[in-house]
N, CA, C and O of each residue as an XYZ file, in Angstrom:
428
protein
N     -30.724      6.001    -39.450
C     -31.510      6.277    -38.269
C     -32.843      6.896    -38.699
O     -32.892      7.788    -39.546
N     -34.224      6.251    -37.914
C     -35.341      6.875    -38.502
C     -35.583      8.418    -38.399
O     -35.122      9.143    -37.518
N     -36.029      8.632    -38.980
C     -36.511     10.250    -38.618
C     -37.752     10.750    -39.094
O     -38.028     11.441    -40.075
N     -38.754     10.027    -37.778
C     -40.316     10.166    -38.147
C     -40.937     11.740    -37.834
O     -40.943     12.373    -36.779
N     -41.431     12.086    -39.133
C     -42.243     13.632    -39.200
C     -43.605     13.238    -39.622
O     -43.984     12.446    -40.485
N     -44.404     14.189    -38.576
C     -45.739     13.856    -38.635
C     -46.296     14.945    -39.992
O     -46.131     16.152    -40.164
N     -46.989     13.926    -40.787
C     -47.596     15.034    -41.787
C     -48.791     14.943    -42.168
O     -49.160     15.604    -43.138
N     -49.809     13.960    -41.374
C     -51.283     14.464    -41.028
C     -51.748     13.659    -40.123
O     -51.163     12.677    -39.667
N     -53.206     14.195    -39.732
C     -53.932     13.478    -38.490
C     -54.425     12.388    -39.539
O     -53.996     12.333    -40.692
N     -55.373     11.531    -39.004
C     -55.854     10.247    -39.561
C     -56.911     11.033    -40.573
O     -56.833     10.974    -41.800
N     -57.976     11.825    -39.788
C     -58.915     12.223    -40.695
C     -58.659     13.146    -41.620
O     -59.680     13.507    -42.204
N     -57.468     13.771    -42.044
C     -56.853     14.403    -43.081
C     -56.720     13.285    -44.062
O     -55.868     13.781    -44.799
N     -56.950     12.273    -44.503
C     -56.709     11.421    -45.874
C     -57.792     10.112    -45.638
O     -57.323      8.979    -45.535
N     -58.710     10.255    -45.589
C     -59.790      9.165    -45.209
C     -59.439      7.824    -46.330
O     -58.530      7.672    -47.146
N     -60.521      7.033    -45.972
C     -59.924      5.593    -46.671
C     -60.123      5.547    -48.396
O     -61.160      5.736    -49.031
N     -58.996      5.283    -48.813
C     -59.385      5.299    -50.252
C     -58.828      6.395    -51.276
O     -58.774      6.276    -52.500
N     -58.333      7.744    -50.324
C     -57.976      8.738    -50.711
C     -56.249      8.937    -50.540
O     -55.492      8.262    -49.843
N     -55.961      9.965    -51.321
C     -54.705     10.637    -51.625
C     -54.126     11.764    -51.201
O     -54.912     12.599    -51.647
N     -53.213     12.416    -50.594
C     -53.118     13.234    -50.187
C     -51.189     13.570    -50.481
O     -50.263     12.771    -50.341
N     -51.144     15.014    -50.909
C     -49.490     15.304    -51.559
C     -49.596     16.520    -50.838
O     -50.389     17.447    -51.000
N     -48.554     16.358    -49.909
C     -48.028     16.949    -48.232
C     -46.498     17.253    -48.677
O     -46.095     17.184    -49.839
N     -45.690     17.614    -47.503
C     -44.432     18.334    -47.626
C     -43.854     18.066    -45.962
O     -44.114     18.668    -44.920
N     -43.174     17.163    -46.181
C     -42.136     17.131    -44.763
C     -41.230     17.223    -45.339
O     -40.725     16.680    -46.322
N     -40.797     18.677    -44.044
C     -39.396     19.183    -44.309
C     -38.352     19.337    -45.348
O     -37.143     19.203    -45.540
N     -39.420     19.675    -45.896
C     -38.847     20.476    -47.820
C     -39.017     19.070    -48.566
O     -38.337     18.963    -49.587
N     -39.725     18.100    -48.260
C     -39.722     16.728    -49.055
C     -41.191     16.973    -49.779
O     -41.756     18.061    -49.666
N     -41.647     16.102    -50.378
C     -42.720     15.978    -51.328
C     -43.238     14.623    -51.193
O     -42.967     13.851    -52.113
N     -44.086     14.092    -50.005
C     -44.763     12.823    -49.895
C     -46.074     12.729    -50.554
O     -46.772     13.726    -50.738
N     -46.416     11.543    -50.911
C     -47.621     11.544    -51.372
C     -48.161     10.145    -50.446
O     -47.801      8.967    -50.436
N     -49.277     10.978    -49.639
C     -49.773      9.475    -48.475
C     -51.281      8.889    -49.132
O     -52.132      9.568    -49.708
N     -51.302      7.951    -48.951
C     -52.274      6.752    -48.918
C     -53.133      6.434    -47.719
O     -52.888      6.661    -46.534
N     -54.132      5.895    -48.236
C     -54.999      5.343    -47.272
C     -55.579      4.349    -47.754
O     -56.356      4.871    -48.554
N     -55.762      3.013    -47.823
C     -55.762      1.941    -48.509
C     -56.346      1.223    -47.043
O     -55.573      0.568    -46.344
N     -58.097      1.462    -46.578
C     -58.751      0.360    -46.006
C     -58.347      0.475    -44.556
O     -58.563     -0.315    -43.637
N     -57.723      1.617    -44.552
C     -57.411      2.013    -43.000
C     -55.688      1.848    -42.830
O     -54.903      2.269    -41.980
N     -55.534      1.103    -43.951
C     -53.594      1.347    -43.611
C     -52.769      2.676    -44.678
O     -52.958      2.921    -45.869
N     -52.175      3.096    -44.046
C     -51.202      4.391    -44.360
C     -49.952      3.590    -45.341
O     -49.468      2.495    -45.056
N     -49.607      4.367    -46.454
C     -48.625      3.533    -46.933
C     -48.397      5.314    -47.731
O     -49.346      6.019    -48.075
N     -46.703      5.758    -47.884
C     -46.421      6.987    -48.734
C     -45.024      6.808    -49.441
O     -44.069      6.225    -48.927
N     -45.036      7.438    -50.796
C     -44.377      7.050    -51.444
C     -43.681      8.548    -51.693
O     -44.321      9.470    -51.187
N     -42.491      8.910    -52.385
C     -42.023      9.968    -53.031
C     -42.926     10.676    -53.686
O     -43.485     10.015    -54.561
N     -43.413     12.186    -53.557
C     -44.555     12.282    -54.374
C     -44.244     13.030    -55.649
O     -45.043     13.817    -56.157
N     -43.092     12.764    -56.128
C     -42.952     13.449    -57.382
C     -42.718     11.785    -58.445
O     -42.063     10.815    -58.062
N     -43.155     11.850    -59.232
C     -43.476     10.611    -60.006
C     -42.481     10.885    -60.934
O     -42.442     11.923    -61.595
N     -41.167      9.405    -61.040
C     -39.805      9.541    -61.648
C     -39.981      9.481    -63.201
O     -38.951      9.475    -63.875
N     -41.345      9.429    -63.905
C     -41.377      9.558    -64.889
C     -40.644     11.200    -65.791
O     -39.543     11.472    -66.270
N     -42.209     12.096    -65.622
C     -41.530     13.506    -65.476
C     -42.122     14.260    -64.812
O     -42.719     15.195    -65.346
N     -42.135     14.053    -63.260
C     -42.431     14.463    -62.131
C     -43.601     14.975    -62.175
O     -43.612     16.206    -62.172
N     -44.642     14.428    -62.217
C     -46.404     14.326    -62.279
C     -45.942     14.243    -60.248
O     -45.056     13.922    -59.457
N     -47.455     14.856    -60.359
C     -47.651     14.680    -58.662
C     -48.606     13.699    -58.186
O     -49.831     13.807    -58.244
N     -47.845     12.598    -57.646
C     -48.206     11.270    -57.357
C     -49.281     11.332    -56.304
O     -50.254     10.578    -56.273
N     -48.993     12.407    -55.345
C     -50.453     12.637    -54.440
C     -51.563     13.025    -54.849
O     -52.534     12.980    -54.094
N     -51.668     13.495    -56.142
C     -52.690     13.522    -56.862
C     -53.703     12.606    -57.742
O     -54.831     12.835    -58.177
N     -52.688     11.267    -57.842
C     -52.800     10.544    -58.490
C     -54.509      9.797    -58.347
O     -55.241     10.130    -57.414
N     -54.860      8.997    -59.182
C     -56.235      8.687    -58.498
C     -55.562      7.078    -58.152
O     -54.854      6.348    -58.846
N     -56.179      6.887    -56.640
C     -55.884      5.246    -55.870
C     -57.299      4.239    -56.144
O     -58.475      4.556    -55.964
N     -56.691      2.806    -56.685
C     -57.509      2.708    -56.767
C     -57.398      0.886    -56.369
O     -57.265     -0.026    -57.186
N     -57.491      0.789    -55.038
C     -56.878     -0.430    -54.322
C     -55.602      0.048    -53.801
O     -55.622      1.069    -53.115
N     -54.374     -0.607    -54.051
C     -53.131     -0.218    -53.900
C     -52.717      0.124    -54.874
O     -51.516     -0.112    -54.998
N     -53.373      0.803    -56.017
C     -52.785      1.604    -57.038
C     -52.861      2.869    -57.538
O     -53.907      3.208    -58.091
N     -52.033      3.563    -57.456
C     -52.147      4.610    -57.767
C     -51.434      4.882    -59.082
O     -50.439      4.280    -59.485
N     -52.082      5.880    -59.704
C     -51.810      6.313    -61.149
C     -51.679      7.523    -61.043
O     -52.459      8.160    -60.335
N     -50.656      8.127    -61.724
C     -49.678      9.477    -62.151
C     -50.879     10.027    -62.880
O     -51.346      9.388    -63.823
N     -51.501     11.375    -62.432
C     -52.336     11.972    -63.127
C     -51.837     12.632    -64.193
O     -52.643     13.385    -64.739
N     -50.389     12.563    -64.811
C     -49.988     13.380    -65.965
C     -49.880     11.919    -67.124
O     -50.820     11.799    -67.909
N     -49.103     11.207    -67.163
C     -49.293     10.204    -68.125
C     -49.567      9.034    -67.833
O     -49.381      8.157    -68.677
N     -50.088      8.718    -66.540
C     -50.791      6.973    -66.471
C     -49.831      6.084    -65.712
O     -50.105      4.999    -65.198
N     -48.402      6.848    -65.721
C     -47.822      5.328    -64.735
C     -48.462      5.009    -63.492
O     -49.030      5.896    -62.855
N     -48.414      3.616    -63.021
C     -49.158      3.188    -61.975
C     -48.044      2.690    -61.464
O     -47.090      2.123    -61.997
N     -48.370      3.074    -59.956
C     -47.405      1.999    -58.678
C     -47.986      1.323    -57.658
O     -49.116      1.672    -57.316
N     -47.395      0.342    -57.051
C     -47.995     -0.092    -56.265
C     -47.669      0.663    -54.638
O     -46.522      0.771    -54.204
N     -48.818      1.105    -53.932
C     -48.622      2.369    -53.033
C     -47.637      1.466    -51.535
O     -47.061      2.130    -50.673
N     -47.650      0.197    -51.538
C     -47.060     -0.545    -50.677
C     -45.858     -0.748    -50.038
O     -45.408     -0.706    -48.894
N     -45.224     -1.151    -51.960
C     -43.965     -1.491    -51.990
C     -43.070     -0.333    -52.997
O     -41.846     -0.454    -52.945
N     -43.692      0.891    -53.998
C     -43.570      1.548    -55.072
C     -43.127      0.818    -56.257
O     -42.372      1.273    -57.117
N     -43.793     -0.663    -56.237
C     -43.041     -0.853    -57.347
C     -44.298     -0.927    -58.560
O     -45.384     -1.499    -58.659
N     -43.387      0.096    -59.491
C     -44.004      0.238    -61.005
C     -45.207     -0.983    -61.521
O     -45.314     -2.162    -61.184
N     -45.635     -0.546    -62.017
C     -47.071     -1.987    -62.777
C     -46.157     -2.409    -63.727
O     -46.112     -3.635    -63.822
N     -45.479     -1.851    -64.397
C     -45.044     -2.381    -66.249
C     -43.769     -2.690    -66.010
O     -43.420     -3.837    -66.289
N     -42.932     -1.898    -65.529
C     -41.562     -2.825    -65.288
C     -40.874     -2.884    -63.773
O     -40.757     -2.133    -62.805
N     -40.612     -3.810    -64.037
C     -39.951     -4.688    -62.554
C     -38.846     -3.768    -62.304
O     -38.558     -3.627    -61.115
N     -38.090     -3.041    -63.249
C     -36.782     -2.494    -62.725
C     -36.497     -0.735    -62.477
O     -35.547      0.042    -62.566
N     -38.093     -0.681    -62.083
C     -38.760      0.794    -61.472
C     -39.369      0.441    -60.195
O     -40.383     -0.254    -60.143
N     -38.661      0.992    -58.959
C     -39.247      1.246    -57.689
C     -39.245      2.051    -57.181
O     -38.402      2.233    -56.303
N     -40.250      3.003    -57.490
C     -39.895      4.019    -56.776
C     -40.152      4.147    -54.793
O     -40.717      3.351    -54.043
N     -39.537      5.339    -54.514
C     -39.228      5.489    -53.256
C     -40.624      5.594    -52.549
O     -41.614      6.277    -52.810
N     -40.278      4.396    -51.257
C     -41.277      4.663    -50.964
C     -40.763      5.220    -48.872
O     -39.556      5.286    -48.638
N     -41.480      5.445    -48.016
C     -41.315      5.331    -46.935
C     -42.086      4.883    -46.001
O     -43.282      5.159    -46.088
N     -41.706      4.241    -45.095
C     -42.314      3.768    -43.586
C     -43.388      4.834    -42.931
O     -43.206      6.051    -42.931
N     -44.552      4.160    -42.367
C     -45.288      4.830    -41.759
C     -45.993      4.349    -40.641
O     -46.090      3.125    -40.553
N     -46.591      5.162    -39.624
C     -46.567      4.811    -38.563
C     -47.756      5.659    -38.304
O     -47.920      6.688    -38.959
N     -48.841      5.178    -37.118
C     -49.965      5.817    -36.687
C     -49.643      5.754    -35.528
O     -49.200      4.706    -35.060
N     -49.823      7.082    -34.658
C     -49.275      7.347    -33.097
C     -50.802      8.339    -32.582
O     -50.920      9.559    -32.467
N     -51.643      7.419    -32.396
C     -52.575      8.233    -31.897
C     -52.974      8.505    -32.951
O     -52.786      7.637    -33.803
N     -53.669      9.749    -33.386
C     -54.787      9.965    -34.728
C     -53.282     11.111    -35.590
O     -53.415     11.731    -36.645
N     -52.229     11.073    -34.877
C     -50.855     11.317    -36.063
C     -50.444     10.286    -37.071
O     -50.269      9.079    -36.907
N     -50.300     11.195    -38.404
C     -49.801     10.171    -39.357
C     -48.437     10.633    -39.106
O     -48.084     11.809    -39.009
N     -47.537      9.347    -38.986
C     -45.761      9.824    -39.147
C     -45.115      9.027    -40.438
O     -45.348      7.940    -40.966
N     -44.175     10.119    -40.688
C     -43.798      9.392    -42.095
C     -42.665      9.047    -41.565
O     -42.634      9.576    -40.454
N     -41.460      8.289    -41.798
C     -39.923      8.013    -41.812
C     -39.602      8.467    -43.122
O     -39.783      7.810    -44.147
N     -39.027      9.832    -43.044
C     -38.003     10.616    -44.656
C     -36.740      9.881    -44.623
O     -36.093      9.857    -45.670
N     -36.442      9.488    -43.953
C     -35.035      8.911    -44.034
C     -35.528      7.253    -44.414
O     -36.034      6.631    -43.480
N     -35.449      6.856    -45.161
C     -35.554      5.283    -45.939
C     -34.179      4.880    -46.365
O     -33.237      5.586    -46.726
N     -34.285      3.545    -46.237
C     -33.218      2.724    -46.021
C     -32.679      2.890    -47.454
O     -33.466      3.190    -48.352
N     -31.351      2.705    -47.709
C     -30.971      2.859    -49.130
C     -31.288      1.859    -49.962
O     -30.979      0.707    -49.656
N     -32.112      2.207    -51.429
C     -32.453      0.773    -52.014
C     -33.956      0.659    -51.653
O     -34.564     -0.286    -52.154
N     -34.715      1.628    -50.730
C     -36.155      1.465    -50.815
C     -37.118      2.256    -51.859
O     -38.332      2.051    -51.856
């Protein structure tokens, strides 16, 4: 069942930029990619670099501690196919960003 938490207005992460937020003891890292919202787990499964920090650059974002890149869309890794990290659903309700923390198992 979804369970959408709002964790910024629109103009809190303008286009192009990164932003590493906290719903409800979680650690998101949101996107802004051209006007669409896309957020992923923001602790990076390498060795937990902070992915909202990362620099975006299209739909990619890169781990500011050692370079892994994901794709901010789908989380899946640049270098290997059998790294995805978590990503979640998002939703614009008015100038609220909402995240869905609860992701389907396997996202």
């Amino acid at each position: 069942m979804p369970k959408w938490v709002r964790v910024a207005a629109t103009t809190d992460c303008p286009h192009g930029e990164s932003r590493e937020l906290v719903a409800e003891g979680r650690i998101v890292a949101l996107y802004n990619v051209e006007g669409d919202y896309f957020a992923l787990d923001g602790v990076c499964p390498h060795q937990g670099g902070p992915l909202g920090k990362g620099v975006l650059t299209g739909c990619l974002v890169t781990c500011p501690w050692h370079g892994w890149q994901f794709d901010v869309a789908t989380g899946q890794h640049q270098a290997s196919q059998s790294v995805v990290h978590t990503s979640f659903p998002v939703r614009v309700d008015g100038v609220d960003v909402l995240v869905d923390i609860e992701p389907d198992v396997g996202a």
